[in-house]
C-alpha positions in Angstrom: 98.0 191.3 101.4 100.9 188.9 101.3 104.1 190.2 100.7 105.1 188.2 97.5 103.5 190.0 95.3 105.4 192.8 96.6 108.3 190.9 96.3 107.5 190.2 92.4 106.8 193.4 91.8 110.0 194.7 92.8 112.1 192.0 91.1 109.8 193.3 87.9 111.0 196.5 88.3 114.8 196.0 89.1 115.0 193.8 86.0 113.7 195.9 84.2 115.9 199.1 85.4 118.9 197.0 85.4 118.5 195.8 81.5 118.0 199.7 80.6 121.2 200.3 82.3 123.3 197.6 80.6 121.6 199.0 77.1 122.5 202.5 78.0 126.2 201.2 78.7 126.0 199.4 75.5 125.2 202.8 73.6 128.0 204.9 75.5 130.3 202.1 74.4 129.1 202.0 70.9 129.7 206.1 70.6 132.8 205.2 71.9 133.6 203.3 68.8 132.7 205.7 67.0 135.2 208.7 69.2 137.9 206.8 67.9 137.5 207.1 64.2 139.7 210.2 64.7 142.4 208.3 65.5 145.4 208.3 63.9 145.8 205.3 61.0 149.5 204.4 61.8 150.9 203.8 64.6 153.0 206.1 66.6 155.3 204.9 69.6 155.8 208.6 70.5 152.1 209.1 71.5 151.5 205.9 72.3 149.2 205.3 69.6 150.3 201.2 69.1 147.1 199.4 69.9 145.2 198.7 66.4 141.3 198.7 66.3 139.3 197.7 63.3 136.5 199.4 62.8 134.7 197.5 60.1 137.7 197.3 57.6 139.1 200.9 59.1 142.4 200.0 61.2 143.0 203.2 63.4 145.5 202.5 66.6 144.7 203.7 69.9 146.7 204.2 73.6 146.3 201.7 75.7 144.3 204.0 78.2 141.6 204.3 75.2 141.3 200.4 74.6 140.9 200.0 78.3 138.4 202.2 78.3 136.1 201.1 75.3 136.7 197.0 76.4 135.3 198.1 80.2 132.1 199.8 78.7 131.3 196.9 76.5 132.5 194.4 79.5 130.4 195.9 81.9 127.1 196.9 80.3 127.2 193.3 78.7 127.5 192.1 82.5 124.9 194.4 84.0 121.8 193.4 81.0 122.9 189.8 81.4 122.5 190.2 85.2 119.4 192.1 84.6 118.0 189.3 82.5 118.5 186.8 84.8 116.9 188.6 87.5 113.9 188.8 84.7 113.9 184.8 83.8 113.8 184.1 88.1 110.8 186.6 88.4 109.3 184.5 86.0 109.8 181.7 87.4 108.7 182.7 90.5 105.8 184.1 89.3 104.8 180.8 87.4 105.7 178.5 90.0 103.6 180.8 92.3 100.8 180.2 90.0 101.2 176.5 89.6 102.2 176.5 85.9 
């Protein structure tokens, strides 16, 4: 047995892994959003509440350690499905190049 379809096989599979694991960062990020709907509506140098998010029309204002947070969740799982789809459209291509398509 040669060892490309191995190969294939396991590029398959870690697309596929890797995709679920930007779309799970893509929900934690989305509940994120929806964490800060507690916030408060004004901001407030004390706290450190000066950082406005709009959330579909609702302006609440968050610290800057929350903004950080939520824009690294979306950053990231956007980074890991697009790298996970890539790795998806070169198994193709392997697999129809392989084939002689």
């Amino acid at each position: 047995m040669s060892w490309r379809p191995k190969i294939e096989r396991i590029l398959w599979y870690a697309a596929v892994v890797i995709c679920a694991a930007g779309a799970l960062g893509w929900l934690r990020a989305i509940e994120i959003w929806y964490q800060y709907w507690s916030l408060p509506h004004s901001p407030n140098p004390a706290t450190g509440n000066i950082y406005p998010l709009n959330i579909h029309g609702y302006v609440v204002y968050q610290t800057l350690k929350e903004k950080l947070r939520r824009e690294r969740w979306e950053f990231w799982s956007l980074e890991v499905a697009a790298f996970g789809a890539a790795l998806g459209a070169f198994h193709k291509w392997i697999t129809e190049r392989r084939k002689g398509r």
